[in-house]
C-alpha positions as a printed Julia matrix, in Angstrom:
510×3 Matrix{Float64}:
 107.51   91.3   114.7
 108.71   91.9   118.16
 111.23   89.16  118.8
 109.76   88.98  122.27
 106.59   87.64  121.02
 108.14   85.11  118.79
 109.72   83.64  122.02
 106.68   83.71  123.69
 104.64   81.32  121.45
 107.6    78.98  120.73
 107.72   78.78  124.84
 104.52   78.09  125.14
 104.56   75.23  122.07
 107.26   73.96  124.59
 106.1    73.98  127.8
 103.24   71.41  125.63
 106.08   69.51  124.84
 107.81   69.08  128.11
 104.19   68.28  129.56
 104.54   71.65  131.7
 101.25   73.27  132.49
 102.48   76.81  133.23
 103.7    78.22  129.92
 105.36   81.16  132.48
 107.85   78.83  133.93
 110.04   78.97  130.91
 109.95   82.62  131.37
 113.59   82.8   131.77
 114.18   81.43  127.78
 112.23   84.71  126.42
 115.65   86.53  126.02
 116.52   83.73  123.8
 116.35   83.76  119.88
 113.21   82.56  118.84
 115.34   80.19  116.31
 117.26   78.62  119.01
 113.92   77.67  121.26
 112.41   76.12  118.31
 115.61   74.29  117.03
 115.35   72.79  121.13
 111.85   71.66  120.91
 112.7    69.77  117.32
 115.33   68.19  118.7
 113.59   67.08  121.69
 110.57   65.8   119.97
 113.0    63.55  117.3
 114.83   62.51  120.72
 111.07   61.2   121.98
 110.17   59.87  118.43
 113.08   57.9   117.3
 114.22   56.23  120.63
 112.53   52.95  119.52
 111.9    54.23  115.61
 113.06   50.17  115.47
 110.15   48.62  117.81
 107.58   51.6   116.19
 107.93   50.12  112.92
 107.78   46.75  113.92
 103.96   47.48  115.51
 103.55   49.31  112.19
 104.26   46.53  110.12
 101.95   43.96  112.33
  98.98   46.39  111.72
  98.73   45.7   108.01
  97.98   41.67  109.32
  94.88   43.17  111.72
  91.61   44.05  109.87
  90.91   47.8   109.84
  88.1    47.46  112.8
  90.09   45.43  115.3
  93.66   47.61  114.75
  91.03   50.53  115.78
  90.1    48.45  118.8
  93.74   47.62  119.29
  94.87   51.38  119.19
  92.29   52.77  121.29
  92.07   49.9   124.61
  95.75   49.11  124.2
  98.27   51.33  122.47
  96.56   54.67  124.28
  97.11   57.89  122.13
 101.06   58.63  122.86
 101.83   55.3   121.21
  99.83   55.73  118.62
 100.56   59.08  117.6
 104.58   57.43  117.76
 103.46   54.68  115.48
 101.44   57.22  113.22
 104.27   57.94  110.88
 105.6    54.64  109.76
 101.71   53.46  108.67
 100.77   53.55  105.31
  98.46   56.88  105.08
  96.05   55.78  103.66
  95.44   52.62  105.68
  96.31   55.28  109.06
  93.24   57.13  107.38
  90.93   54.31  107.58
  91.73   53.1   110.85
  90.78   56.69  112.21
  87.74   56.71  110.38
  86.81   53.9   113.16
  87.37   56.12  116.52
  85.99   58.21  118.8
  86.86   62.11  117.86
  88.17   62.3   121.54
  90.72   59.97  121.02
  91.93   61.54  118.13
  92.18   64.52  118.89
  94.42   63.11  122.09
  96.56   61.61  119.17
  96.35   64.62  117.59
  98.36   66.31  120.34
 101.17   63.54  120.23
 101.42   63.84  116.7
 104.59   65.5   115.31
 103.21   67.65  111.8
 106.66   66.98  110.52
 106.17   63.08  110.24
 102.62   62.83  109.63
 101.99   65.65  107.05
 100.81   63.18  104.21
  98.45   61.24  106.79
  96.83   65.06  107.95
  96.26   65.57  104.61
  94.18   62.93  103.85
  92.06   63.33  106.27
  88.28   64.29  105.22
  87.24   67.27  105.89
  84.63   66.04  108.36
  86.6    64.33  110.65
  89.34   67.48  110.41
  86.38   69.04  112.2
  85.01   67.17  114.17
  88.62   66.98  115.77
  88.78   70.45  115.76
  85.94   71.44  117.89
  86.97   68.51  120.29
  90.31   70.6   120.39
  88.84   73.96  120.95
  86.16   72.25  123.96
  89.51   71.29  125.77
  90.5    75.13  124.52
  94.08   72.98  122.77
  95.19   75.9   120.5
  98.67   74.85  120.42
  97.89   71.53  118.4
  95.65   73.57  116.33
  98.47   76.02  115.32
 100.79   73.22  115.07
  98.52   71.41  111.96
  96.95   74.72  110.26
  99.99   74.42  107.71
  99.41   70.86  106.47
  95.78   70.96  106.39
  94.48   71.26  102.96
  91.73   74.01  102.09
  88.87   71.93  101.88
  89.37   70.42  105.35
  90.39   73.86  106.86
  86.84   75.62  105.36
  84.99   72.84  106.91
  86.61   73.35  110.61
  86.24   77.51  110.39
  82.69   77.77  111.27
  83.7    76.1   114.77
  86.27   78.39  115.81
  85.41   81.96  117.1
  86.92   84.66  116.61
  89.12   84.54  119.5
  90.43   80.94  119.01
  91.39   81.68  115.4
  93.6    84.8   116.81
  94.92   82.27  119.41
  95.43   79.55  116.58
  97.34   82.36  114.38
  99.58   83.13  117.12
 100.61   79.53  117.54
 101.18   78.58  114.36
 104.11   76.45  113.33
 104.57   77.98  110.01
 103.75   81.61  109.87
 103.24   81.59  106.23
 100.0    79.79  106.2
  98.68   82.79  108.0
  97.43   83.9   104.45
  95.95   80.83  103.41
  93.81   80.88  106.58
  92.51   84.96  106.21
  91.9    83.95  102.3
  89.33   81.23  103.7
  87.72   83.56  106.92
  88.34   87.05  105.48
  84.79   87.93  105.75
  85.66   87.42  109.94
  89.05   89.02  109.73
  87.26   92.16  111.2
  85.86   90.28  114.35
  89.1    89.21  114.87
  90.66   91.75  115.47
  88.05   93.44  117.46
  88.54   90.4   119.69
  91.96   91.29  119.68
  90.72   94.5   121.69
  87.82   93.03  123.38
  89.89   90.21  125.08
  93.0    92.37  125.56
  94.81   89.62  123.33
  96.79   92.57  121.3
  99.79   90.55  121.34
  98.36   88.08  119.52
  96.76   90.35  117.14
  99.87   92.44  116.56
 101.32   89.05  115.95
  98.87   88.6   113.28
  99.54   92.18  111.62
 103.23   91.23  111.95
 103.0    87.32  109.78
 100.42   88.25  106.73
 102.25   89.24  103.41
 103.02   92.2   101.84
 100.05   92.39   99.74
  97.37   91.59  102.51
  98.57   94.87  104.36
  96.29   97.37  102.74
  92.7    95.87  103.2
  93.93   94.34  106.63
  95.0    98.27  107.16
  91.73   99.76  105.89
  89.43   96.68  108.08
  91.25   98.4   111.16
  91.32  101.63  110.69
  87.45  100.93  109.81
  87.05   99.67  113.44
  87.38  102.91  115.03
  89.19  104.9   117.58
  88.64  103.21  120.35
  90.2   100.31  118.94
  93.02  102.0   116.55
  93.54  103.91  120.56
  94.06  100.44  121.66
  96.34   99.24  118.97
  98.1   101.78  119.27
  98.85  101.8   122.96
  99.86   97.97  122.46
 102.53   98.65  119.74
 104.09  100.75  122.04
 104.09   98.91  125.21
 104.98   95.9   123.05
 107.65   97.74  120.83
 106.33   96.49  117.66
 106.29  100.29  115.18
 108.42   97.65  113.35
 104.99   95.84  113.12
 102.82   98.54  112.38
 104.27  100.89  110.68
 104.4    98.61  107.46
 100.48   98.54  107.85
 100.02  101.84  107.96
 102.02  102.85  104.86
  99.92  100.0   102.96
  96.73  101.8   103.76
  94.46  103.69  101.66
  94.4   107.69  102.11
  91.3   107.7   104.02
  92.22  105.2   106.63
  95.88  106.45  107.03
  93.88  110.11  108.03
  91.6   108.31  110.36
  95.21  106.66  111.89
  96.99  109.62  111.78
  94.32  111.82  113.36
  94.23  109.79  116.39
  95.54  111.57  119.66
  97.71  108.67  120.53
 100.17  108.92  117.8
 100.71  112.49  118.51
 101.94  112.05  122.16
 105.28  113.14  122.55
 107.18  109.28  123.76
 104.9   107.74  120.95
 106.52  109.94  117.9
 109.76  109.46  119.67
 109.49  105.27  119.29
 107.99  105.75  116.25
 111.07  107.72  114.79
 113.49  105.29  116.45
 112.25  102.75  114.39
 111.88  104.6   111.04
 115.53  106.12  111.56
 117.35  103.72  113.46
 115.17  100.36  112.61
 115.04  100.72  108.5
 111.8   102.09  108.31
 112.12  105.32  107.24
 110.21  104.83  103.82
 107.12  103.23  105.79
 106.83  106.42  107.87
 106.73  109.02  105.5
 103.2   108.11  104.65
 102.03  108.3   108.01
 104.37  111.75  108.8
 102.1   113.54  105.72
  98.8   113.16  107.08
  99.87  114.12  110.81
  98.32  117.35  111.91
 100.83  120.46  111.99
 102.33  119.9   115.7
 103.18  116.1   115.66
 104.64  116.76  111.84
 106.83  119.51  112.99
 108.19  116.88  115.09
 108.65  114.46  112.93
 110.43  117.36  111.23
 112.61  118.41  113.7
 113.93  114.9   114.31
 114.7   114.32  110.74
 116.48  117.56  110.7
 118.65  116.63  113.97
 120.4   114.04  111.07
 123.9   115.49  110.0
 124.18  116.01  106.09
 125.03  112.88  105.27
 122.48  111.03  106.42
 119.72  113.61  105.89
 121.13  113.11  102.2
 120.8   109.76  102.77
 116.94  110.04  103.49
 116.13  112.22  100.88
 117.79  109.85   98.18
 115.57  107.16   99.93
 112.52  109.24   99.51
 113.11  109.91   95.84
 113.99  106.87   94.78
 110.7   105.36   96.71
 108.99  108.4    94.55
 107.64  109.54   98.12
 108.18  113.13   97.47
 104.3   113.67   97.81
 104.95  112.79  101.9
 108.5   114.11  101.79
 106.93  117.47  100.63
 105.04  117.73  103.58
 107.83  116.75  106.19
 110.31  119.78  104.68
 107.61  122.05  104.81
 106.92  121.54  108.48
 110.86  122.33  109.26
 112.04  125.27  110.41
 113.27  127.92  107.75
 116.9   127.41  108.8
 116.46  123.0   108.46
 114.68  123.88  105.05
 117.3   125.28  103.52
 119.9   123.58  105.13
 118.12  120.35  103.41
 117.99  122.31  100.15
 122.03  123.17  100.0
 122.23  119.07  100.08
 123.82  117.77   97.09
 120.99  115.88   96.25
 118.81  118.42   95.81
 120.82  120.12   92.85
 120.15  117.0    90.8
 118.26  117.34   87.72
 116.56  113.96   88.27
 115.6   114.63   91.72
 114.22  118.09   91.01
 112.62  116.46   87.81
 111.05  114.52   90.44
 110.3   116.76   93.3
 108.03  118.62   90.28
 106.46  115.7    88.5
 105.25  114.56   92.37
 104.25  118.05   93.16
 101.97  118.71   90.21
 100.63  114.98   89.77
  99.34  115.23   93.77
  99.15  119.18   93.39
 101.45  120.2    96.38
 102.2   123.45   94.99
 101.5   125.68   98.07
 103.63  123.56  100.14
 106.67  122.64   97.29
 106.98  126.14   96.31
 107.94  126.89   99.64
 110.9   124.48   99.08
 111.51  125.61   96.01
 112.43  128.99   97.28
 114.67  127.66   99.63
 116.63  125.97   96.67
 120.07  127.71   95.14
 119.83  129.87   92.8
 122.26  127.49   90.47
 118.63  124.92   90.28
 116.49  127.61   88.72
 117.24  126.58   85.21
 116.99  123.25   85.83
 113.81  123.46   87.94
 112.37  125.96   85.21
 112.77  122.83   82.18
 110.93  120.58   84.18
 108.02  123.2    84.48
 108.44  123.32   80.86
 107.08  119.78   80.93
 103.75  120.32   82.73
 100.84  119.88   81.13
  98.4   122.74   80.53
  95.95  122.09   83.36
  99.31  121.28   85.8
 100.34  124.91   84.89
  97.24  126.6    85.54
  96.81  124.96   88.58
 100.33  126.18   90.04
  99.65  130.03   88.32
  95.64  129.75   90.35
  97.5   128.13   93.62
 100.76  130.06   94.12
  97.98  133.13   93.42
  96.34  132.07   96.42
  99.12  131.58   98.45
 102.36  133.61   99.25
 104.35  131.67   96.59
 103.89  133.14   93.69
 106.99  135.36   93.05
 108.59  131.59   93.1
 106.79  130.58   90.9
 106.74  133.22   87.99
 110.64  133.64   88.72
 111.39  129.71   87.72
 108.77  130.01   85.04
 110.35  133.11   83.42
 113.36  131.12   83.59
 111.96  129.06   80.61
 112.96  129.23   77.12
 111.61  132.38   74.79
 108.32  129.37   74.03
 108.04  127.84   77.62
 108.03  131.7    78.79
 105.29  132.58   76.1
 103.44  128.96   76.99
 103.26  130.18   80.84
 102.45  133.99   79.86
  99.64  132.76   77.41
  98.2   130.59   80.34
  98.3   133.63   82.69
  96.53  135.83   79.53
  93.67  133.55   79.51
  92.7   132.9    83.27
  89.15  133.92   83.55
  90.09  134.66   87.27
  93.75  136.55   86.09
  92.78  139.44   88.3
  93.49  136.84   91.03
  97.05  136.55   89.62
  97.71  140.28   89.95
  96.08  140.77   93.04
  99.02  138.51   94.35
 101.29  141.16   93.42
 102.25  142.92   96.51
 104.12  145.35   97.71
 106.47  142.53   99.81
 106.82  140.97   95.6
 110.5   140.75   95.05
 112.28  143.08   92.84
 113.27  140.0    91.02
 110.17  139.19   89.72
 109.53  142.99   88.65
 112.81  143.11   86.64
 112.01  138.8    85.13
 108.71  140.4    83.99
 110.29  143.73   82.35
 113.06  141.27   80.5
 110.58  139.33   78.76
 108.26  142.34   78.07
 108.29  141.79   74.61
 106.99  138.4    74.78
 104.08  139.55   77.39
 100.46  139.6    75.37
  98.86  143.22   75.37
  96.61  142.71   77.47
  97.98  140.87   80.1
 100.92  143.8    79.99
  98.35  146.76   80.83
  97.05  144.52   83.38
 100.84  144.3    85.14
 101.24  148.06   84.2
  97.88  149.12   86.01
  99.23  146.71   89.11
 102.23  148.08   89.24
 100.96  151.51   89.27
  98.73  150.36   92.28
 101.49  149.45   94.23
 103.14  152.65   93.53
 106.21  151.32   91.63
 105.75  154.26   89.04
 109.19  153.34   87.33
 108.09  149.81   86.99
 104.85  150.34   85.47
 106.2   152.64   82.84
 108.46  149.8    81.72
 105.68  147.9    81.69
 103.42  149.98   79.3
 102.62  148.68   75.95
 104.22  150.31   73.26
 101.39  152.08   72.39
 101.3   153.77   75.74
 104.19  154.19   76.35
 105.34  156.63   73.42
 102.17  158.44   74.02
């Protein structure tokens, strides 16, 4: 998260704590580390706390010598809550329990703001559940988030079910924010996740996106994707919204781990919106995937961006020098993102393209291993060929074994796409690069298409003379029929010398 907005809630947890009513006034600490403010206010509450830990214990002790009733009595007319919530932690919890039990829920809940969590943890969670709420909506009526936030973590389940249903959607974003300990953020959307949706729409409703970036910032790694999908399920107006936020607030850091996490259909909806395409957005959004460590989070997001925004995602990634567009790549393959690193070559100039191909990485087996498995498992081929063919030459043999490990239906469905698309003289020149029975595996597949006259129709005159002679060399190996076929194409496409190379035997001597 945005450091900024760690500073701000540990400012405003305390200005509480220095009694000042203006959070604002302690503007000037925002530059601060969050750490450091925090570390303060600890320090200054055990200053406030221990000063007379001697006399505190002493009133502690003379409790256990008052029936239950009258140390209630005592507490309330006498002590007042700031005494009380200093005595708090050297009474037996129990016995602290049962003398709550006898007052007013407006008096705790004033003790309740003197209390330091850190002292009283095994008193809190003893509490029942009940009285946790009934001092919870006496919080929320004086609108007292920041004792709220400061308890959530030591507040077993039970209790913390039985207070949701009093706080709206607005004070549990509020509460989140506020929280002492980020990390019971999770426990709290396990218990209201059938709300987590009104939450953030009050996020947008009560222009509280700070807070609710906040939130998107503290929840764990695997509550991203259905917190994701709930927002992108809110629509654009909203995801608009969010979006705008992140920016002003500088938080892609924030976001952009969200947005990898989501499902396919709710990264689309994301990626389609208008506001991620404007030219300063893309611009933050690559400074923090190149410069922030968040390159791997983008390149989910980068595939499902319409052609213009992509090509500058592109661009920018191609501005890298070698070494670090080396650098990227390796990232991507060993993240086994090549199905959105596919994508991002193909939108780059030819010139960046195969400048990005001549990269050492490229020429390794594993990576091109990988580049193919990814391409045929998410069936890319109109878009990877187009890297393929800016590859060296020197990769053909190794790109043509790993076609030799396709499956049948993977094959066919690179012969029927690269037919359909300007790619096929890449393809049949790495697949005639195969072995004598990967070459007759690929020919056999290309025999039997029902639709084969598709195949030859992608034959054109602008078809390389490479792929002419490759289909010549292995002649022999080329079923009979299939061979007429290429003879008759060739023919077509008035290659006269070709086609007669072509014949079958047959023919041919005749």
């Amino acid at each position: 998260m945005s450091e900024h907005l760690v500073a701000v809630a540990e400012i405003t947890k305390l200005a509480r704590l220095l009694d000042i009513s203006d959070p604002t006034e302690l503007d000037f600490l925002v530059d601060l580390p969050p750490g450091a403010i925090r570390e303060f206010r600890e320090r200054a509450t055990d200053l406030l706390f221990d000063r007379d830990t001697k006399r505190l214990r002493g009133v502690a002790q003379a409790s256990k010598l008052i029936p239950t009733t009258i140390s209630a009595k005592v507490a309330e007319r006498a002590f007042g809550p700031v005494l009380c919530a200093a005595v708090a932690s050297a009474v037996d919890p129990a016995r602290a329990v049962d003398i709550a039990k006898a007052l007013p829920s407006g008096f705790l809940a004033e003790c309740a703001v003197q209390l330091d969590p850190r002292r009283t943890a095994d008193i809190i969670a003893a509490v029942p559940p009940r009285m946790v709420t009934e001092v919870a909506r006496e919080l929320l009526r004086r609108g007292d988030h920041i004792t709220m936030g400061r308890f959530v973590h030591v507040v077993p389940e039970p209790a913390l079910r039985a207070a949701a249903p009093v706080m709206s959607d607005r004070d549990l974003l509020r509460i989140g924010f506020l929280l002492e300990d980020k990390s019971a953020i999770d426990d709290v959307l396990h218990i209201v996740a059938d709300r987590v949706a009104g939450v953030i729409r009050a996020a947008h409703e009560q222009s509280m996106w700070s807070e609710g970036i906040d939130l998107l910032d503290s929840i764990a790694p695997h509550n991203r994707a259905w917190i994701g999908d709930i927002t992108a399920g809110l629509g654009g107006e909203v995801l608009d919204a969010l979006i705008g936020a992140v920016h002003e607030l500088e938080a892609w850091s924030t976001l952009l781990p969200i947005t990898s996490a989501m499902s396919h259909e709710s990264l689309r909806l994301f990626a389609e919106r208008p506001a991620v395409h404007e030219q300063h957005v893309l611009t933050a959004v690559m400074d923090t995937a190149l410069d922030g460590g968040h390159w791997l989070e983008l390149l989910p997001l980068a595939a499902h961006l319409p052609a213009e925004p992509l090509a500058v995602i592109a661009a920018r990634v191609a501005g890298e020098s070698d070494e670090r567009l080396g650098e990227l790549v390796r990232e991507a393959d060993t993240a086994r993102l090549w199905d959105a690193m596919i994508p991002v070559a193909l939108a780059m100039s030819d010139t960046d393209r195969q400048r990005m191909a001549a990269l050492p990485v490229m020429a390794e087996p594993a990576v091109l291993r990988a580049v193919i498995t990814s391409t045929a498992e998410h069936e890319l081929w109109s878009q990877a060929l187009v890297l393929v063919h800016a590859l060296p030459r020197a990769t053909t043999p190794i790109l043509a074994s790993c076609i030799g490990e396709l499956t049948r239906e993977q094959l066919l469905t690179a012969v029927l796409t690269a037919a359909r698309s300007d790619t096929l003289a890449t393809l049949v020149d790495v697949a005639l690069a195969q072995d004598r029975q990967g070459r007759a595996r690929v020919l056999e597949i290309i025999d039997s298409m029902p639709d084969v006259h598709e195949f030859l129709s992608a034959l054109t005159p602008d078809t390389p003379d490479l792929v002419w002679n490759a289909l010549i060399e292995v002649r022999p190996e080329i079923p009979p029929a299939l061979l007429s076929l290429l003879a008759t194409r060739a023919r077509e496409l008035e290659r006269p010398e070709t086609a007669a190379a072509l014949e079958p035997l047959g023919v041919a001597g005749e």
